[in-house]
C-alpha positions in Angstrom: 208.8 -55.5 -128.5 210.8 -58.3 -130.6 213.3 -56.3 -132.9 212.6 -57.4 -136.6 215.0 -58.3 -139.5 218.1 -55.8 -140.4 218.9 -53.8 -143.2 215.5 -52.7 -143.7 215.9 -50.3 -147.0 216.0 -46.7 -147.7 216.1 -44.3 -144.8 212.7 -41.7 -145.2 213.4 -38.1 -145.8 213.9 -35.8 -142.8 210.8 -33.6 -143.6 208.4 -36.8 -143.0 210.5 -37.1 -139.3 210.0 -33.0 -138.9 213.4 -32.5 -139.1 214.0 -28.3 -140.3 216.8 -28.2 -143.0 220.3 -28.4 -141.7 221.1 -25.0 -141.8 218.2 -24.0 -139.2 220.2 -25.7 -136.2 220.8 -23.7 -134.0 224.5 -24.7 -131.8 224.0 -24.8 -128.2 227.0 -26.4 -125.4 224.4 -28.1 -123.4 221.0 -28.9 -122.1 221.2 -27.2 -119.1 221.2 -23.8 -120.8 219.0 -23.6 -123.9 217.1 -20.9 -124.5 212.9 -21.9 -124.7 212.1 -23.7 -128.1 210.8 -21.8 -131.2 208.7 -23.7 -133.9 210.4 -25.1 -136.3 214.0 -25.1 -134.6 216.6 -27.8 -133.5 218.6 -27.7 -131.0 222.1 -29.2 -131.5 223.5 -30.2 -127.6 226.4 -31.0 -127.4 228.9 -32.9 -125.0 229.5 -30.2 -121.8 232.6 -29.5 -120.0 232.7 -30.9 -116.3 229.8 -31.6 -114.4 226.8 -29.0 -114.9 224.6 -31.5 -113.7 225.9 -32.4 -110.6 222.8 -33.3 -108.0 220.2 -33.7 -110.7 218.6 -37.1 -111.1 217.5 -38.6 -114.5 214.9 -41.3 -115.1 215.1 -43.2 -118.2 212.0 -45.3 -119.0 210.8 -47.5 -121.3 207.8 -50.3 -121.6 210.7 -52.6 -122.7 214.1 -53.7 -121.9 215.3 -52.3 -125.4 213.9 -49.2 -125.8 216.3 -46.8 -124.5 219.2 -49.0 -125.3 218.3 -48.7 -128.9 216.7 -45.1 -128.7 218.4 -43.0 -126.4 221.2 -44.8 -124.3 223.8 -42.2 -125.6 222.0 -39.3 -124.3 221.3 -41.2 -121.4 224.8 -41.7 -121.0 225.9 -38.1 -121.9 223.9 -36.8 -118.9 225.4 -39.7 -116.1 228.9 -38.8 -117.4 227.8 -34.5 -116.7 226.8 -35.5 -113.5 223.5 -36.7 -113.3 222.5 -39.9 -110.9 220.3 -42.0 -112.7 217.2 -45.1 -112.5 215.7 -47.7 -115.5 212.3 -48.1 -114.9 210.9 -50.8 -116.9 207.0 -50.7 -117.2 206.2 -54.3 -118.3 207.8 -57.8 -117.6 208.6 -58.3 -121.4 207.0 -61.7 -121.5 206.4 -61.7 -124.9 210.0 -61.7 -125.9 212.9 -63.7 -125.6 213.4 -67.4 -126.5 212.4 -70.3 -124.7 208.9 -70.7 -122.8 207.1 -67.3 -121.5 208.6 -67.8 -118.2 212.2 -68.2 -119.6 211.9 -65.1 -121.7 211.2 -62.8 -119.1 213.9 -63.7 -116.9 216.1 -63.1 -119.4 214.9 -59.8 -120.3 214.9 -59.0 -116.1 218.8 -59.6 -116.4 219.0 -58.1 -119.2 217.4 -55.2 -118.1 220.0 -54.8 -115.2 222.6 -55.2 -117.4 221.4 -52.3 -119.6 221.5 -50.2 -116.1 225.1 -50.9 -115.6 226.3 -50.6 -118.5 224.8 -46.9 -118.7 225.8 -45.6 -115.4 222.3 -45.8 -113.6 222.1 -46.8 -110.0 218.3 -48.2 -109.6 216.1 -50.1 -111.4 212.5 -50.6 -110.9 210.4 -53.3 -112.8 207.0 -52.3 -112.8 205.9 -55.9 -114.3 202.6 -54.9 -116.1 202.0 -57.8 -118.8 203.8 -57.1 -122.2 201.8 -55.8 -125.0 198.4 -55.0 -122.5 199.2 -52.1 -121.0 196.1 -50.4 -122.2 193.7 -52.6 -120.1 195.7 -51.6 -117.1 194.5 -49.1 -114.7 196.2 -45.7 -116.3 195.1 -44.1 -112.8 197.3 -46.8 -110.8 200.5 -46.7 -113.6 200.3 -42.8 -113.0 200.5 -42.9 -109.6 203.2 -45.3 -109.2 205.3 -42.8 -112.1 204.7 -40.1 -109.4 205.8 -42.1 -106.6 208.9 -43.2 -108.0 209.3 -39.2 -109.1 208.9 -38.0 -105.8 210.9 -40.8 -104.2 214.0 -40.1 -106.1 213.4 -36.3 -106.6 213.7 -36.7 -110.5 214.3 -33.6 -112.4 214.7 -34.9 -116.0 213.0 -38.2 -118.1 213.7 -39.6 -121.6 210.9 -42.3 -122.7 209.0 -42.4 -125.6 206.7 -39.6 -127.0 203.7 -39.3 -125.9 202.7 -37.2 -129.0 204.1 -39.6 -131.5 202.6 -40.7 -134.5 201.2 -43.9 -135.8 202.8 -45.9 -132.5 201.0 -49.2 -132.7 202.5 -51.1 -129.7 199.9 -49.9 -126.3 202.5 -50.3 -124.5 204.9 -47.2 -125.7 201.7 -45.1 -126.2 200.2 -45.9 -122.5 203.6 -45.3 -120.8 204.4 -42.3 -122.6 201.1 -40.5 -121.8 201.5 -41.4 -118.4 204.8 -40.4 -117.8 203.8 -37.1 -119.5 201.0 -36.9 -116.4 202.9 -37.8 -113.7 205.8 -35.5 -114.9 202.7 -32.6 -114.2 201.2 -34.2 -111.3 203.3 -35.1 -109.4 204.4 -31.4 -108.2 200.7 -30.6 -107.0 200.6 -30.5 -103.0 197.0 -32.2 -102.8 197.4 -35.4 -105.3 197.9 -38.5 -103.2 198.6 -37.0 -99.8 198.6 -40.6 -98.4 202.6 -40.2 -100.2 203.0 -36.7 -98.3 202.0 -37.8 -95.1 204.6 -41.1 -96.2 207.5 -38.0 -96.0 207.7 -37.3 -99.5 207.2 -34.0 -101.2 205.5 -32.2 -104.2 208.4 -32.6 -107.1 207.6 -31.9 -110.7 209.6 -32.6 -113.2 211.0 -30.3 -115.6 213.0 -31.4 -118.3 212.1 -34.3 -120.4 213.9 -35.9 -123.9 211.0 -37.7 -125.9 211.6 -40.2 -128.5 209.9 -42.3 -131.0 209.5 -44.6 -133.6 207.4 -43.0 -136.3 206.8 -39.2 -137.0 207.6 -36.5 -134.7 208.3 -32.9 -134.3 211.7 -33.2 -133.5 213.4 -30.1 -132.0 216.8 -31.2 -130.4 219.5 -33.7 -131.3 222.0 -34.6 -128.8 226.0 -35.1 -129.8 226.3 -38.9 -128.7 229.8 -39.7 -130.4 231.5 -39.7 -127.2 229.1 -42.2 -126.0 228.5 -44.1 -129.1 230.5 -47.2 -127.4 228.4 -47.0 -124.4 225.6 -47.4 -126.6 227.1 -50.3 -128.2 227.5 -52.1 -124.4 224.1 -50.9 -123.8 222.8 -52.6 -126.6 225.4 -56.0 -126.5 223.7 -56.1 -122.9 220.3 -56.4 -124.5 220.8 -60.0 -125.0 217.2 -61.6 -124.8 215.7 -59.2 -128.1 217.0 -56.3 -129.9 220.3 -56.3 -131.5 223.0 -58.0 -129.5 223.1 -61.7 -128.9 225.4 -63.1 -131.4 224.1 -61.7 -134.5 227.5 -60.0 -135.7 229.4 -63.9 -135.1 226.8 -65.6 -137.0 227.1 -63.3 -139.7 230.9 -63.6 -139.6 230.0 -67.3 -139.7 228.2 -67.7 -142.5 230.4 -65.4 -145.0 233.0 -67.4 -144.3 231.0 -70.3 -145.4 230.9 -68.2 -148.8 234.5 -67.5 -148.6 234.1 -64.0 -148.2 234.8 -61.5 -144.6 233.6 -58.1 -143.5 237.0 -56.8 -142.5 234.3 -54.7 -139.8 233.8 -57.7 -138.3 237.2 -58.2 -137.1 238.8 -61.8 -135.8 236.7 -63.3 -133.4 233.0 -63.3 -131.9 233.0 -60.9 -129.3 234.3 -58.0 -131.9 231.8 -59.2 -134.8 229.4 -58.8 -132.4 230.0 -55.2 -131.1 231.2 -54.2 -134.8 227.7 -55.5 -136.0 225.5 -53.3 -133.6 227.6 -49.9 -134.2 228.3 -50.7 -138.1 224.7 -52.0 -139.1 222.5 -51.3 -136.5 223.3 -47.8 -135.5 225.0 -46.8 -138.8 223.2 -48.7 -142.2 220.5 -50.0 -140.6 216.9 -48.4 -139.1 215.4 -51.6 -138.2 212.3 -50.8 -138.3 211.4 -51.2 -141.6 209.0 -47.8 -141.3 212.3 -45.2 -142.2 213.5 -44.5 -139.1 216.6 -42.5 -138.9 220.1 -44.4 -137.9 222.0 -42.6 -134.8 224.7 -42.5 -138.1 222.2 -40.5 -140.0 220.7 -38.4 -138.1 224.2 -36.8 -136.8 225.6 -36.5 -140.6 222.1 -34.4 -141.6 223.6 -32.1 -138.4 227.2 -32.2 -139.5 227.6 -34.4 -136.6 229.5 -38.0 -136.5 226.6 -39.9 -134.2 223.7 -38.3 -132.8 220.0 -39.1 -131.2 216.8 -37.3 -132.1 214.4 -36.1 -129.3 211.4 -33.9 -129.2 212.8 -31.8 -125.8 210.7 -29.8 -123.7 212.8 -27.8 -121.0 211.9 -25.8 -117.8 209.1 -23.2 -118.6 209.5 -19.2 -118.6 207.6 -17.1 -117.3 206.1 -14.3 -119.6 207.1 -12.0 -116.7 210.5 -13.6 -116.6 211.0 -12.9 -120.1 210.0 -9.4 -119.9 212.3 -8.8 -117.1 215.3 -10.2 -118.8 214.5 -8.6 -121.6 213.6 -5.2 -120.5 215.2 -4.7 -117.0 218.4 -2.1 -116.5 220.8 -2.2 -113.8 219.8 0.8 -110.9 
């Protein structure tokens, strides 16, 4: 998925991305405690104090090496810094991208990929290597068993990918991972799917949290406080070199205003600065990219009176209608 020109217009109005109206957010400190979703409400999380996530182990995936950099690498960070251990699983080998030959390019984005990983905290990476952009003449039974491998493997209790009920997603890729990972998520908690893995040693683990993104409409119900992060998210993305936004789009465009006699005092003095400055100034804050109004990080968090902030459609750990009606009802003996 090759990143197309910046500054790509107007951003759309939040009621074509679902967003409620501002005031219907609803404040919450953190993740780990938010009540069940009700239609039609968001969600604010915000950063946690300490570690509530201590032991819990995160799997951010994404067909491409810069999805979640450009998506979701500040939540992703948020949750490493509370205490989460963390994997990038990358579905394809990116082929398609990068400059150079075919071979060249997806070297570059393997790198790249591992640099992303660093540079948000997570330990493990696994490259899946299914061929960019044909995904969806691969064997959706084999991707979703190796997503429920890897889930049981690493005992993952929370994902962020794309949305597997997003709108109008024309790259396979994005649409075949995040269905799958939506299966596995399920599946891979039942004792008598692939007992060939259970006699391996490994055990029934569902998953139960998951942050979904995407790049066209969605019913949007949480958005995640990422100012803290928001530099992480700028090295995330600066990692990215091979597509997306870093490479040295910020020093050419120093560059060539000073050709014009003119400077973007943002840009600061020297290459490495214009280069970070351009990402978190343009990219993140002016700029959707993707030419179909998709909300900057910078405006999504000032429609939620917040500085920075990242969009998900969140679906937490289930109640029980029993559960319910025993917190609700019960009295002390």
């Amino acid at each position: 998925m090759q990143r197309r020109k910046f500054v790509s217009g107007v951003f759309a109005g939040g009621a074509a991305w679902g967003f409620p109206r501002q005031g219907w957010a609803r404040q919450e400190p953190s993740a780990r405690d938010a009540p069940p979703m009700q239609a039609g409400e968001v969600v604010i999380e915000r950063p946690a104090t300490g570690q509530p996530h201590s032991g819990k182990v995160l799997a951010a995936i994404q067909p491409h090496a810069d999805d979640i950099p450009f998506f979701a690498a500040g939540t992703v960070a948020k949750l490493i810094s509370e205490g989460y251990s963390g994997c990038l699983i990358r579905m394809t080998n990116d082929d398609k991208t990068g400059g150079g030959t075919v071979a060249e390019g997806e070297l570059s984005n393997e790198k790249d990929n591992a640099a992303v990983a660093k540079a948000l905290g997570l330990g493990k990476v696994f490259n899946l290597q299914y061929t960019n952009h044909e995904m969806d003449g691969d064997s959706r039974l084999e991707i979703r068993e190796r997503l429920i491998l890897i889930f049981r493997l690493m005992k993952v209790d929370t994902v962020v990918s794309y949305d597997p009920w997003g709108a109008y997603e024309e790259n396979p890729d994005h649409y075949v991972t995040a269905q799958m990972v939506e299966a596995a998520c399920w599946i891979a908690g039942m004792e008598k799917d692939y007992p060939e893995q259970l006699d391996a040693g490994l055990r029934p683990h569902a998953v139960k949290e998951k942050y979904y993104f995407a790049r066209g409409p969605q019913r949007v119900n949480r958005v995640v406080d990422i100012a803290p992060w928001i530099d992480r998210k700028v090295e995330a993305n600066l990692a990215n070199k091979a597509q997306g936004a870093a490479g040295d789009h910020g020093a050419r465009l120093r560059e060539r205003l000073a050709e014009q006699k003119l400077r973007l005092p943002i840009l600061g003095d020297n290459d490495d600065s214009a280069n970070r400055a351009y990402i978190k100034n343009i990219v993140l804050d002016i700029d959707s990219e993707y030419q179909r109004g998709v909300p900057s990080d910078r405006a999504v968090g000032r429609k939620y009176g917040l500085e920075w902030a990242e969009a998900f459609h969140y679906i937490g750990p289930a109640e029980s209608v029993l559960e319910q009606y025993i917190r609700q009802n019960a009295v002390a003996l």
